[in-house]
Structure formats: structure tokens, C-alpha cells
C-alpha positions in Angstrom: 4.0 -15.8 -18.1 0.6 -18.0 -17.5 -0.9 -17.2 -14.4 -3.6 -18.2 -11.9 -4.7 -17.5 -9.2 -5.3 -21.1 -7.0 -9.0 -21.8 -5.9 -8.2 -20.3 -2.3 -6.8 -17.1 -3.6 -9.8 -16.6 -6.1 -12.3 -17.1 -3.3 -10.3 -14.6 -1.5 -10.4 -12.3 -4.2 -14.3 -12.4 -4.7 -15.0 -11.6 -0.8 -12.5 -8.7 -0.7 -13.9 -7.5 -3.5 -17.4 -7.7 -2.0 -16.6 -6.7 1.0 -14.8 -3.8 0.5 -17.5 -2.9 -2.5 -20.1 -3.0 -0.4 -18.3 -1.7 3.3 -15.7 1.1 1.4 -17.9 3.4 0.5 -17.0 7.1 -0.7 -18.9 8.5 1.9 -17.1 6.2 4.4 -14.1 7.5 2.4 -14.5 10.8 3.1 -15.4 10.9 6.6 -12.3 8.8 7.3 -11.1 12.2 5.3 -12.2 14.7 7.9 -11.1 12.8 10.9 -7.7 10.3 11.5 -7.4 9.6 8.1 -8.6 6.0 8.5 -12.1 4.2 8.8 -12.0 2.1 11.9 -15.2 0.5 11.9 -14.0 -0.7 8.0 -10.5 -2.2 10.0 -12.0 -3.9 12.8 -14.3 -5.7 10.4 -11.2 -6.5 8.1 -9.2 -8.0 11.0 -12.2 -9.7 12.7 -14.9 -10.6 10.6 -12.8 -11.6 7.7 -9.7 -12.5 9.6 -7.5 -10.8 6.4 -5.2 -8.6 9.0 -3.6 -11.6 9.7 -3.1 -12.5 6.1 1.0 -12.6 5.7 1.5 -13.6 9.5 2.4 -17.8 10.7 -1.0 -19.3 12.4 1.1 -20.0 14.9 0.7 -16.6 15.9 -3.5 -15.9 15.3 -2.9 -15.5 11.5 -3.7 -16.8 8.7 -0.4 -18.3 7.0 -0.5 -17.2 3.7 1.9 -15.2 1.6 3.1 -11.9 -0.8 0.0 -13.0 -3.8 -2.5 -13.1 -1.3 -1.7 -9.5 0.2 -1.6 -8.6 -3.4 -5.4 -9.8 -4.0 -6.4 -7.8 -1.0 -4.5 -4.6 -1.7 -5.8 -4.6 -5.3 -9.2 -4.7 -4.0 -8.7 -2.1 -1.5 -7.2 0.4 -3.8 -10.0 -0.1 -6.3 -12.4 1.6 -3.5 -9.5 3.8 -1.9 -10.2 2.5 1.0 -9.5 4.3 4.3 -6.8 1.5 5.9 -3.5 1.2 7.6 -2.6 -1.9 5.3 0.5 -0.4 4.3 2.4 -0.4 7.5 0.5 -3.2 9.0 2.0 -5.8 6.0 5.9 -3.8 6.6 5.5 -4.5 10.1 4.0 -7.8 10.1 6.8 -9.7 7.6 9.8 -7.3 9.1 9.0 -9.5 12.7 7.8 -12.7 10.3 11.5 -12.5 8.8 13.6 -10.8 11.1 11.9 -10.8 14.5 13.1 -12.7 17.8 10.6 -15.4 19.4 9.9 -12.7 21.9 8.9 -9.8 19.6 7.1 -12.1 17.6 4.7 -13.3 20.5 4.6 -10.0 21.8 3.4 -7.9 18.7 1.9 -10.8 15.6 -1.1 -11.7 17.5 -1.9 -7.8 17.7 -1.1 -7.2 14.8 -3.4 -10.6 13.5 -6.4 -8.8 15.4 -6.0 -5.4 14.0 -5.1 -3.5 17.7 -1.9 -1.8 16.5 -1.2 0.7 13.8 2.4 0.8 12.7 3.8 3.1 10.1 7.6 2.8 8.5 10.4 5.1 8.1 12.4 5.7 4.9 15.6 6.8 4.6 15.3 8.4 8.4 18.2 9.9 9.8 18.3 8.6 13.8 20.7 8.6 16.7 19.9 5.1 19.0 22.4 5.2 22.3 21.6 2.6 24.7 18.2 1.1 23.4 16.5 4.9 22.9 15.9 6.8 20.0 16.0 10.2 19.0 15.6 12.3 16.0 12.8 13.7 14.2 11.2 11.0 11.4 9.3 13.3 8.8 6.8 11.8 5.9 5.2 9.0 7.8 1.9 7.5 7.1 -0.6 7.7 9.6 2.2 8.3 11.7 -0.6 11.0 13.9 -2.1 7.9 14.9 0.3 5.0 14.6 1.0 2.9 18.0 4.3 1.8 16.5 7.0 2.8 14.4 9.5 0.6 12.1 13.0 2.4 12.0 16.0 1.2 9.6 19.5 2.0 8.6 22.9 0.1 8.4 21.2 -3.5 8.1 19.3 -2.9 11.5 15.1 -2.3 11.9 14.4 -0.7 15.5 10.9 -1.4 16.6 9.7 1.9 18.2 6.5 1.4 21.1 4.7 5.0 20.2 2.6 4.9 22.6 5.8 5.0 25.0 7.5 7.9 26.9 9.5 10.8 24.0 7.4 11.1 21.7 5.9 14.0 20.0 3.6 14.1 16.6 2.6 17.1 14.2 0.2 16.3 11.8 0.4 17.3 8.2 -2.0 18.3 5.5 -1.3 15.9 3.0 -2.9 15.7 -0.6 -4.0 12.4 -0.2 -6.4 12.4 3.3 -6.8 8.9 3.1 -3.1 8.0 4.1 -2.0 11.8 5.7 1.3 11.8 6.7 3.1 13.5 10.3 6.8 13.9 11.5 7.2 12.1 14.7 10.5 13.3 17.0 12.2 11.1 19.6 13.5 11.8 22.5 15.2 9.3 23.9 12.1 6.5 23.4 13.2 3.6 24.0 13.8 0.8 21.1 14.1 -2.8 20.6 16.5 -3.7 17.8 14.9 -7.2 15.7 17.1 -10.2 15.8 18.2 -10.3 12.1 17.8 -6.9 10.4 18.5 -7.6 6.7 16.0 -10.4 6.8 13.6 -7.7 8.5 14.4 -5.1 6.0 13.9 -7.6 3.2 10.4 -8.1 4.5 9.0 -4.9 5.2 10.4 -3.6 1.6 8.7 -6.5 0.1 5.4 -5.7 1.9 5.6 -2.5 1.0 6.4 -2.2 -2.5 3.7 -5.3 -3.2 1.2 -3.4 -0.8 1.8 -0.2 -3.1 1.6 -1.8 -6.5 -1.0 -3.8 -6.3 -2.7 -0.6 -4.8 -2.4 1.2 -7.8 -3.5 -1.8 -10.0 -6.4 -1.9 -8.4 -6.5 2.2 -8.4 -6.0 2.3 -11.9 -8.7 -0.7 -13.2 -11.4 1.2 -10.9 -10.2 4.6 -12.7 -11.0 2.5 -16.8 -13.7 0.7 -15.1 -15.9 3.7 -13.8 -14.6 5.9 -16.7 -16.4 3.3 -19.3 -19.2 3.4 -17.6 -19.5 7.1 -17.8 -18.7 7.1 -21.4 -21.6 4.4 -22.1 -24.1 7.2 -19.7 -22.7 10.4 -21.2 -24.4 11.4 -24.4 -23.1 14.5 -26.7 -23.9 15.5 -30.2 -26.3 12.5 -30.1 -24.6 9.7 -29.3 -22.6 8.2 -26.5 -19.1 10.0 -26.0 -17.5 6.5 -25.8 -18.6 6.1 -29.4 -16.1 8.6 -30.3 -13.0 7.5 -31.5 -10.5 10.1 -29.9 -12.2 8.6 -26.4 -12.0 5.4 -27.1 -8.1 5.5 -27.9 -7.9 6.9 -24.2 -9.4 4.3 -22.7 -7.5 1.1 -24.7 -4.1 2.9 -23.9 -5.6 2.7 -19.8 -6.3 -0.9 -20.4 -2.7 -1.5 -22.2 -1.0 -0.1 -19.3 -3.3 -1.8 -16.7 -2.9 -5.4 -18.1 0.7 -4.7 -18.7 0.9 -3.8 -14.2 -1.1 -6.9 -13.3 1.7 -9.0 -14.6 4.3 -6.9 -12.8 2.1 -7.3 -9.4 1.5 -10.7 -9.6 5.4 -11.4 -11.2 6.7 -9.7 -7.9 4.3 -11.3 -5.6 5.4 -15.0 -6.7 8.9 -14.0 -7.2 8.8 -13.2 -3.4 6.9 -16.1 -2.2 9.1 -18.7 -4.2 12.5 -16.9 -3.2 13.2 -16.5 -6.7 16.6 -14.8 -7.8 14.6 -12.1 -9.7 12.7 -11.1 -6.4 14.4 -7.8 -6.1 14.1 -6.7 -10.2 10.6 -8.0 -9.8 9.3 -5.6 -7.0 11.5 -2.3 -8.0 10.2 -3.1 -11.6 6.4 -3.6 -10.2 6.4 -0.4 -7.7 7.6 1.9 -10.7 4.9 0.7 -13.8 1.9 0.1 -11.5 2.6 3.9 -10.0 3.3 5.4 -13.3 0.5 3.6 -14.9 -1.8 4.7 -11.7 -1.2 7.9 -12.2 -1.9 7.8 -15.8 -4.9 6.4 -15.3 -6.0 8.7 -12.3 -5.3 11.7 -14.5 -7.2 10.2 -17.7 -10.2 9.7 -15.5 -10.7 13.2 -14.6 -10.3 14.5 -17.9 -12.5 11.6 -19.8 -15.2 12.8 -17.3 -14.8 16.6 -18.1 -16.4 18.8 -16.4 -17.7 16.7 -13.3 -14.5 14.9 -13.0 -12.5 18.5 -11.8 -15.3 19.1 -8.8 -15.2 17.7 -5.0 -18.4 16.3 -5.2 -16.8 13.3 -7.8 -14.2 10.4 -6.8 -12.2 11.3 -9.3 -10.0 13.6 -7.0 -9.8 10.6 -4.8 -8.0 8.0 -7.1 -5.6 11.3 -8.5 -4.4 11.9 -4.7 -4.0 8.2 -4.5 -1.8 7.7 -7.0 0.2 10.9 -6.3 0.7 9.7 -2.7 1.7 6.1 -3.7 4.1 7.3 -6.9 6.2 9.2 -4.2 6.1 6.7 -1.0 8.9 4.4 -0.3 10.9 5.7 -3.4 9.6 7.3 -6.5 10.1 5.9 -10.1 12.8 6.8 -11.0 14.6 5.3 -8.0 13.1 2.3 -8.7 13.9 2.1 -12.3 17.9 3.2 -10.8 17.8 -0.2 -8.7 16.6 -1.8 -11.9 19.4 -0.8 -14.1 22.0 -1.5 -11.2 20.3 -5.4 -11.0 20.7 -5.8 -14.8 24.1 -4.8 -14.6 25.1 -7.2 -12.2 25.6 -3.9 -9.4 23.0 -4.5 -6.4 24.2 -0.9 -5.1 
């Protein structure tokens, strides 16, 4: 496959990357850590100052009318830093109403969502009673669900669009290995619900969101993990001479650049697929959400141990790209799942 990425999309790229280099900062990281588990400042300048919260949302509605490669671009650039953001749930939520919302949900919640003032997270695979447009039951595992103002519920071909900050609802908060997405189990009692318009379209979206979001997350995860464990190698010196220079090492690092070339193509494969409705869309993004986690984690875990001793302590980033990439290789179905769907799609069996 020869890709590209257009003009647009490649200026996009270079001021994510800049921004985020220069605004995602570890120590930004790791406050966001001790608190909510997300930098705000660092969100409110995404959604205002570079208008990007708006990225996969119709300018009819405040955003910026773009589609599945663009997200892509930004997510990549936001998981090289690890950055401290709801983008996960924001891009679920956003295309479930793009595809699948009525005219009236769609007013209501896509300009909000274009200025960054709502934080939604998305069930998977919740078990849920709905009688008479309320909810109840208790959603466990969702992220930033401690902090979320609205919540994405689906089963049976229907998505329910829960208002959090309505009457019902209670939160725990949970320690979670990876602080910059912590997760909570949220129970409903009787909150009331709104049901979108066309639910398979709207589950079609916010699975596409996601598993792009994710993947392209861990690409960008996993180049950071090669690109700051070369530049240790070309620093660290042992027995005279640079540790990169050793052969062992350097095997290490071309099997993390192997992998990482081999999960762009995925990303960017699923990304178009989705954006030109192509027939492989669904073998595409299972495919993509399984190599780029594996590979993420491979990556994450060769990082620490490339940088030996330093790369076990808290002081490091290591720890954060590992927690990262453990957090993203089990959310919204781990690999294996994904490599199931696969082998039912090449078998002609979409169960």
C-alpha cells in the first residue's frame, strides 16, 4: 500500500506534534496523575486554541469536518507524549451522534463536544436494565468515568446517551495501573436516557473511533518508546563505547522498528478503510487495534529493559508508556478478541 498523507493532514501532523511536544510535558503528566487523571489546561487549549476537539464532527455543528486519518494523526501524537486527555471517549461519542444521532441530540451535544465542555466515556459489553427512558445497573471499567459528564451505553443494536451529571448516579473511583486514563464503576439508578435515532450506525461509529483512537495511540506509544531508547543508547557508554554499538542492542531496537513500521500501515489501512466505506473496514480496525497494542507493548517493555537500571525507577517515563500500553491492550477488547473477529471476517462469519 503507497500512502500519504495530503498537505492538510501533514500540517496537522507537524502542529500536533509541536504542540503536544512542547504543552504534554511529563511533569504535566504526572500531576494530571495525582489529581483527575486528566490535564485540563492541556484540553481547553486542544479544543480552543487549536480547534482539534472538533476534529471528526460536521462544521455545521462548530467542528472542523474532517475524518478517521486525521484523528489518527492526532492520537499518534498524543500517545507519543502520553498525554493526559479524554480523546478516547470524546472521538466514541462524537461519531456515535455524527452517525447515529437525531437532529436534536446532535444540536444539543456536537457543539460541546467541538468546544471541549463535556467528557464522555463508553461502556463495553455493560449489562443494563432501561424501563421507560431510565437506566439502571452498575457500568464497571470505565475511563475517566470519576469525571465524565456523559456516558455512551450499548447493547442489542441500541446506544443510550446517559446525562451524568443528571439525577441516579453514583461513582467509585479506582486505582488503575495506568493514572493517565483511571478507570471507575458508575451505577444507575433510574437516570434517565435518551436512546440515538439509528443505533447500528452509532455503534459503527463509536467502535471506529475507538479502536482508531487506540491504535494509533500505541503507534505513537511505541515510536516514542524506539525513539527515546536510541537516544539513550547513543548517551550511555559501557566498557568504552556506546551501548548502541553493541550488537545484542541493536537487534532490540530493529525488531521495535520492524514492528512499528509494520502498525503504521495497519493505523493508517484502518483509518482510510473507514473514511472511504471500504468493505474491508471492519478486518481493517480489529486487525489494527490487535498489532499496534501487541506491538505497544513490546515496545513499552523493551524500553525499560534497553534502559536498565534507570528505566525500572519512578523518577523515568518509562513506567509511563508500559502502563499505557497495558491499559490500551485490554480496553475495548483485548487481542485476542480482535484477532477472533478477524478469523470470523476471513471466513465469511461476521459473528
Amino acid at each position: 500500500m503507497e500512502f500519504a498523507l495530503t498537505d492538510e493532514q501533514a500540517m496537522i501532523a507537524d502542529t500536533v506534534r509541536a504542540f503536544f511536544a512542547e504543552n504534554a510535558t511529563s511533569e504535566r503528566t504526572r500531576a494530571a496523575m495525582e489529581g483527575e487523571g486528566i490535564d485540563r489546561d492541556l484540553w481547553t487549549a486542544f479544543a480552543g486554541e487549536l480547534g482539534l476537539a472538533g476534529i471528526g464532527i460536521p462544521e455545521d455543528f462548530g467542528g472542523a469536518g474532517l475524518g478517521m486519518v486525521e484523528l489518527a494523526v492526532i492520537a499518534e501524537a498524543a500517545g507519543a507524549q502520553v498525554a493526559a486527555l479524554p480523546l478516547l471517549g470524546h472521538a466514541m461519542l462524537a461519531q456515535a451522534l455524527v452517525r447515529g444521532g437525531t437532529q436534536v441530540q446532535k444540536e444539543q451535544w456536537l457543539p460541546r463536544l467541538a468546544a471541549g465542555e463535556v467528557i464522555a466515556t463508553v461502556s463495553w459489553n455493560a449489562a443494563f436494565e432501561v424501563h421507560d427512558g431510565a437506566v439502571s445497573g452498575t457500568i464497571a471499567h470505565l475511563p475517566h468515568g470519576a469525571i465524565a459528564d456523559v456516558l455512551l451505553l450499548h447493547a442489542a443494536g441500541q446506544v443510550w446517551l446517559v446525562d451524568l451529571t443528571g439525577e441516579g448516579v453514583r461513582r467509585t473511583a479506582h486505582v488503575t495501573m495506568d493514572q493517565t486514563r483511571p478507570l471507575a464503576t458508575v451505577t444507575l439508578d433510574g437516570t434517565p436516557a435518551e436512546v440515538l435515532e439509528n443505533g447500528a450506525d452509532g455503534i459503527g461509529g463509536l467502535h471506529a473511533a475507538g479502536w482508531i483512537c487506540l491504535a494509533a495511540e500505541a503507534l505513537g506509544g511505541a515510536q516514542a518508546s524506539l525513539d527515546r531508547t536510541v537516544e539513550y543508547a547513543k548517551e550511555r557508554v559501557q566498557f568504552g563505547r556506546p551501548i548502541g554499538s553493541f550488537q545484542a542492542y541493536k537487534h532490540r531496537l530493529a525488531d521495535m522498528m520492524v514492528e512499528i513500521e509494520q502498525a503504521r500501515s495497519a493505523v493508517y489501512w484502518a483509518a482510510c478503510a473507514v473514511d472511504e466505506q471500504a468493505e474491508e473496514a471492519a478486518l481493517a480496525l480489529h486487525a489494527a487495534k490487535a498489532f499496534c497494542a501487541d506491538t505497544y507493548r513490546m515496545c513499552a517493555g523493551n524500553m525499560i529493559q534497553l534502559h536498565g537500571g534507570i528505566g525500572f525507577t519512578w523518577e523515568h517515563d518509562a513506567h509511563l508508556f508500559f502502563k499505557r500500553a497495558r491499559s490500551i491492550a485490554t480496553l475495548y477488547g483485548d487481542s485476542q478478541w480482535h484477532h477472533e473477529q478477524v478469523a470470523h471476517l476471513l471466513m465469511g462469519d461476521p459473528a
